[in-house]
N, C-alpha and C positions, 0 to 999 in steps of 0.2 A: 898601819891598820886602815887610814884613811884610805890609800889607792888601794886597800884591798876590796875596800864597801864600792869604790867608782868602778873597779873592774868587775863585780858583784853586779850591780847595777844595768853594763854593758852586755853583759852574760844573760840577763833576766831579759831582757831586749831581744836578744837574739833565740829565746826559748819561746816567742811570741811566734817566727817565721818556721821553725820544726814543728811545732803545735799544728801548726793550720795543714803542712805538710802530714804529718805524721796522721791527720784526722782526715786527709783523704784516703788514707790506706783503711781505716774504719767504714769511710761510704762507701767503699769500693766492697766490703766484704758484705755488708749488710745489705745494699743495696738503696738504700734512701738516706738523703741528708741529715733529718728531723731523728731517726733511728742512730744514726753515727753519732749524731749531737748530745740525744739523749743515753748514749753507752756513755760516752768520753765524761759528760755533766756527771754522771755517778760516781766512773774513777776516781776524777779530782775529790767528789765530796767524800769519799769513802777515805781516799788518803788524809785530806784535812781532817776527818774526826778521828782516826788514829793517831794522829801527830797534835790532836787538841788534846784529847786522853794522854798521851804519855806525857804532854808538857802541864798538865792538872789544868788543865782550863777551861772543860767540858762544862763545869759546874754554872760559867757564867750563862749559861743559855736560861737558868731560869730566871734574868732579869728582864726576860725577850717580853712576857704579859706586860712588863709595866713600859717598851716602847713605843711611839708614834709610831703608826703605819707605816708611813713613807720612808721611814727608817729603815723597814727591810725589804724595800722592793731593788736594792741596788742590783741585786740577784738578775732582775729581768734582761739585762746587756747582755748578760754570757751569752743565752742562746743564741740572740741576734749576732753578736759579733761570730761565733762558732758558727753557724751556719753559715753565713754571710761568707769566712774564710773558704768553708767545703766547697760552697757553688764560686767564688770568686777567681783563687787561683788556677783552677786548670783552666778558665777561659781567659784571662786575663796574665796570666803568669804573676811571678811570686813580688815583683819587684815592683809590679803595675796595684795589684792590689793590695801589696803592704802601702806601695804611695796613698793610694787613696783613704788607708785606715789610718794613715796619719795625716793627712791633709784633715780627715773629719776631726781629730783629736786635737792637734792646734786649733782649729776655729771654736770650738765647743770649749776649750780653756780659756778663750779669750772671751768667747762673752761668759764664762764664770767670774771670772778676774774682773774683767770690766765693770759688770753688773753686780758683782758681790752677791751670786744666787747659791742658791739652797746651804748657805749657812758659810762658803768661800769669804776669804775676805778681800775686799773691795779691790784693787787696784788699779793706779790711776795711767790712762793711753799713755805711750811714751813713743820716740822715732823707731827707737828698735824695735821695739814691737811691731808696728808698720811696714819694716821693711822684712822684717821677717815674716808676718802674714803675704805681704809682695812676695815672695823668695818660695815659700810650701807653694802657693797658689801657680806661680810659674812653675816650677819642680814637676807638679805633678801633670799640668797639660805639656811639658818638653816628653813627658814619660810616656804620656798616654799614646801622643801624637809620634813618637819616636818608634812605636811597635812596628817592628819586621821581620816576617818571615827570614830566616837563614835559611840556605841552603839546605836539604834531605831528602832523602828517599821517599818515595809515596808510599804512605800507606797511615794508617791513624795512628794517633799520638801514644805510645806505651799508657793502659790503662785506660782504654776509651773502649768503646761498644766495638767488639774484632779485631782489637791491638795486640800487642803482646806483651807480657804483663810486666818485662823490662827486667832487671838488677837493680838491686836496692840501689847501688850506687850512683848509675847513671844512665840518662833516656838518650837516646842516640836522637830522636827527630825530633823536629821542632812544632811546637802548636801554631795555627794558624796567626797571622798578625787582626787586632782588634779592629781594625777597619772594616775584615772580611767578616764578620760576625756580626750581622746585620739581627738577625734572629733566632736566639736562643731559649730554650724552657719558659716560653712566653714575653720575653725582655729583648728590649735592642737592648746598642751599647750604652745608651746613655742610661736606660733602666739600670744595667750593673753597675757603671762609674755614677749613678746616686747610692743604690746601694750601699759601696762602699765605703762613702762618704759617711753617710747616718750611720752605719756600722761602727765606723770609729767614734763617730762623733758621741756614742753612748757610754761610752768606756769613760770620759773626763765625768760625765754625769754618775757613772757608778762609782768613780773614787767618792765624787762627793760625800755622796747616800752613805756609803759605806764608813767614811772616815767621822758622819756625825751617830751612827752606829758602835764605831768604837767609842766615842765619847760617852754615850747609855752604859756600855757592858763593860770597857776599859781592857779586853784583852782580845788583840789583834790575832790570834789564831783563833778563837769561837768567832771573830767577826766575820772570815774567811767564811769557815765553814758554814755560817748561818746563813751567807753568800750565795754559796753552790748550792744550799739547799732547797735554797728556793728557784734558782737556777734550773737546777732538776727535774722539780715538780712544775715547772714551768714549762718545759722543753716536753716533759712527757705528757702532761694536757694538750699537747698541740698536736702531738704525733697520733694520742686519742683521739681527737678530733678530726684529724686529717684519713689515719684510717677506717673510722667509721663514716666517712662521705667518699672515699674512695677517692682519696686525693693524690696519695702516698703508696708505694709498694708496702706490703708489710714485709720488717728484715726479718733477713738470711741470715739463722746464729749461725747456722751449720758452715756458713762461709768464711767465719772468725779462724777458721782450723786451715786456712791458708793463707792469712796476712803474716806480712814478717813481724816480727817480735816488736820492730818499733812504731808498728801500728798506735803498739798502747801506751806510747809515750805523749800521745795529749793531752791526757786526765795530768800525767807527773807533771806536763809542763805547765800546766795552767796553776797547778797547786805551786808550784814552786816559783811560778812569777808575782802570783796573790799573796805569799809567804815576805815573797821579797821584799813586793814593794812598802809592804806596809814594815819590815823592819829596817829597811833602807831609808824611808822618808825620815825618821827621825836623827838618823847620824848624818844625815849630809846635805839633807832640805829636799822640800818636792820638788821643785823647779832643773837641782842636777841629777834628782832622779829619774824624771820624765824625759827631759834631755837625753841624758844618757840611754834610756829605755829604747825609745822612737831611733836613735842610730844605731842601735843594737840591730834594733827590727832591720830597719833599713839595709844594715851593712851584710846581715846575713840573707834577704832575700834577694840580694844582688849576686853571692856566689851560689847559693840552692838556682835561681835561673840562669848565669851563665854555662854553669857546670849540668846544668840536667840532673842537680842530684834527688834523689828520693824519689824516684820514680816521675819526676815532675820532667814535663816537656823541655829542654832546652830554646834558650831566649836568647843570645848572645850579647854582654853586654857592651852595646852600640856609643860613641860620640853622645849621641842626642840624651840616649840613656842613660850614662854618666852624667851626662852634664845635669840632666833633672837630676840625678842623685843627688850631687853634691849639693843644689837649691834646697832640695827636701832638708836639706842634715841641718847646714846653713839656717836656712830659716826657723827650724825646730828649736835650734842652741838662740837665736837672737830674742824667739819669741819667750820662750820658760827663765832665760837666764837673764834679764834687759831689765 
């Protein structure tokens, strides 16, 4: 049972790299990020209160008046990280910008740990930890710095403005390397590789929030869904906001009637990684569950870019590439588990 929860774990990890995949087939139909973000945020919450109701747990939300505020803002991460995914990976490919959501995630755990913040408890510096912040921190400039164009045909990336719209299984050309990408949707590169950093780095902050939320309510499916629901109404104020300043396209439902089927497998994946982790951390500890999670991520955004799957540019993975990989894994397992 035990290697069932570790493989459980590792499988949750890698439903982190299909999510962000599977929510560009969402931008793509809709036509804006903020619109992708805000479909995908309802999926997940709609399934989470399905799966709160059938497991009797819906009733806990009415302990919600009597929490501290801060208690249910953990909500706010989704968006950021959900978006952050949409716009990240097609410029960066899948293995460049899952590094960076876990480079932000180890440092954001460390000064929890370290600092003993928002309700964590305290933990004291040690060498492994050290060198495994060394080890993500290198990982991820070998990865970034390792970006190269492969060999292809000219012409734009399957799924880019006059491409062609590719098989689900796999992109034949490769996206530009991030050196060349000098200026995008207002951002250099180093605007994204921040990004992606803070993007991750919200995620350790929402366990937190979130895990002193179960302590109020006591049942980890209502905590979920109280999650996304704010998440939601989060994501959708903003898209308010953005179309009534005319910042944003307003979406194309009518475009939903040609994404493939695992377009809508973002809402499933986010619900069933929020599911997980919170029934996984008690059978095996956060630390091999976090572990385990972050090499999930990793180890599946390494075949989604080698192989061009999901519609995603092919990346091949490079010497240099590997080799930041293995630092990312490396340093992820020294830092949670030390």
């Amino acid at each position: 049972m035990y290697a069932l929860f570790l493989a459980s774990a590792l499988l949750a990890g890698c439903l982190l790299a299909v999510q962000a995949s599977a929510n560009l087939q969402l931008n793509k139909a809709v036509g804006t990020p903020y619109g992708a973000s805000t479909l995908q945020l309802s999926v997940a919450t709609a399934l989470l209160a399905l799966l709160a109701v059938a497991a009797g747990a819906v009733g806990a939300v009415r302990l919600v008046p009597g929490v501290p505020v801060w208690h249910l803002l953990g909500g706010l991460a989704s968006p950021l990280y959900i978006t952050s995914g949409i716009l990240l990976f097609p410029r960066l490919g899948a293995l460049a910008a899952a590094g960076l959501f876990v480079t932000g995630q180890m440092f954001a755990s460390l000064g929890l740990d370290l600092f003993g913040l928002l309700g964590v408890a305290r933990k004291p510096p040690s060498l492994g930890i050290a060198l495994g912040a060394l080890a993500v921190l290198a990982g991820i400039t070998v990865i970034i710095r390792g970006q190269r164009p492969a060999p292809s045909a000219s012409g734009p990336a399957p799924g880019a403005p006059g491409g062609p719209a590719g098989r689900a299984g796999t992109a034949t050309l490769t996206a530009p390397a991030i050196p060349r990408v000098r200026r995008a949707g207002g951002l250099g590169q180093g605007g994204w590789i921040l990004l992606g950093i803070v993007a991750g780095a919200v995620l350790p902050v929402q366990g937190a929030v979130n895990a002193a939320l179960r302590e109020d309510i006591h049942e980890p499916i209502a905590t979920a869904m109280i999650s996304f629901i704010v998440a939601t109404l989060t994501i959708a104020a903003v898209l308010t906001v953005l179309l009534a300043t005319r910042r944003t396209p307003r979406p194309r439902i009518g475009g939903l009637r040609t994404m493939p089927w695992w377009g809508w497998l973002g809402g499933a994946c986010a619900a069933a990684y929020v599911t997980a982790t919170f029934t996984l951390i008690p059978a095996v500890g956060a630390a091999t569950t976090v572990a385990l999670t972050v090499t999930g991520q990793q180890l599946a955004s390494a075949v989604i870019d080698n192989h061009g799957l999901l519609r995603l540019p092919r990346r091949p993975l490079t010497a240099p590439r590997l080799s930041g990989l293995a630092l990312l894994i490396a340093g992820s397992v020294l830092v949670q588990l030390t």
